[in-house]
C-alpha positions in Angstrom: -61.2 19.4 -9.1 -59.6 22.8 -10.2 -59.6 23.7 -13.9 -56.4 24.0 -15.9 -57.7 27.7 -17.3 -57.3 30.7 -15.0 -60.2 32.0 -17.5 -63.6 31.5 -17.1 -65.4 30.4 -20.1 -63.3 26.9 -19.7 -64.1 26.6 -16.8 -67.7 27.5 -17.0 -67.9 24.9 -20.2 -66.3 22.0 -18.0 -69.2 23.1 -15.4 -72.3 22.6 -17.7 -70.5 19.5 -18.9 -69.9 18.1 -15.2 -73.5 18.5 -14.1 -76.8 17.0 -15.2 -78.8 20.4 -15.4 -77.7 23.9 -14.8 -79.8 26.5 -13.1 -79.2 30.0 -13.6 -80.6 32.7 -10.7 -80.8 36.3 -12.2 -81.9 39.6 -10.3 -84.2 40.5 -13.1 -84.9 39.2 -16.6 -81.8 39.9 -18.2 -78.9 37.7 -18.3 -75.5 39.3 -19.2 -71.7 38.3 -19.3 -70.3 35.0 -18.2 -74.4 34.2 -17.2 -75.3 34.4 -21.0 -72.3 32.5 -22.0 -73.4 29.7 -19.6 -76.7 29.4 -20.6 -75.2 29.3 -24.6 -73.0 26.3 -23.5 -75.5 24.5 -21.9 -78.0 25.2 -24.7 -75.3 24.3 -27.8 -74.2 21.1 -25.3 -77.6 19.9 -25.4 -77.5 19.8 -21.3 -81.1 21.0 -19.5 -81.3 24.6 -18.1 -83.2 27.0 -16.5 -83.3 30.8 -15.8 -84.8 31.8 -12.8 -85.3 35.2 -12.2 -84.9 35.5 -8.5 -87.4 38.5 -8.4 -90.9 36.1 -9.7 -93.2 35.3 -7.4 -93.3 31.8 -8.9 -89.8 31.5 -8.7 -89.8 29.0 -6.3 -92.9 26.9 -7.1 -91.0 27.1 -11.1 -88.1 25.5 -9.7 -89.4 23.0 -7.6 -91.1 21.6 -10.7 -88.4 22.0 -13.0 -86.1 19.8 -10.5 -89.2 17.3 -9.8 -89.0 16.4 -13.8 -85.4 16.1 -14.1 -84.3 14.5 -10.8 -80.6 15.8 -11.6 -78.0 14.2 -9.5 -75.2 16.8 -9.9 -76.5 20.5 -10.5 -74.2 23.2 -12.1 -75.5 26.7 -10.5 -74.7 29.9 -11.5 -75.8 33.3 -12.1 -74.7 37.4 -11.5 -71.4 38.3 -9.5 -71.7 40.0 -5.9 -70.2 43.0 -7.3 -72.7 43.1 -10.0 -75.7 43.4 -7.9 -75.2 43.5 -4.6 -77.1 41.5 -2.3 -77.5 38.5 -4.5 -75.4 36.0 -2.5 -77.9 36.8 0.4 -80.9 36.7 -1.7 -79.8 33.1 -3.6 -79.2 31.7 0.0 -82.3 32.3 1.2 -84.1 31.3 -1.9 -81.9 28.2 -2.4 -83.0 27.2 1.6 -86.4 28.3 1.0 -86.1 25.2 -2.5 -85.0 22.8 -0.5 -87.3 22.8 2.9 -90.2 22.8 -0.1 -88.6 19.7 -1.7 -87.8 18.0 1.5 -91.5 18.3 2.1 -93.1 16.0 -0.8 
């Protein structure tokens, strides 16, 4: 359903709300901008998260066991902008395919 706020922190608020968990990819260790501010609203909402720096070799394995434990039924995901760092929509597909032919598999 479409927010009411043509800004983004309502919006991003109503997301961590809506979902069960939110997972965060990142190019790197550092999360910035509206990234930050969604890993604040989860953690002040009380909602599980998890930053996963697309970059770690234990990335996916990290995951995998982070979604094993919670078994969340609606997942809020989120993380840097295209423009930001370019190549990061490829790189979350592939990993995000990569997650789920591993969880399919147990």
């Amino acid at each position: 359903m479409e927010h009411w706020s043509s800004g983004y922190p309502p919006r991003t608020k109503q997301n961590v709300l809506d979902a069960d968990a939110t997972l965060i990819l990142t190019m790197g260790r550092h999360v910035t901008g509206g990234t930050r501010l969604t890993a604040k609203l989860a953690q002040e909402s009380g909602r599980p998260w998890l930053a996963v720096n697309l970059e770690s070799p234990q990335a996916v394995d990290n995951l995998l066991t982070w979604l094993r434990e919670l078994d969340p039924v609606v997942l809020n995901v989120a993380g840097s902008r295209e423009s930001k760092y370019p190549g990061i929509q490829r790189t979350v597909a592939a990993f995000l395919r990569t997650v789920i032919d591993r969880f399919r598999e147990k």
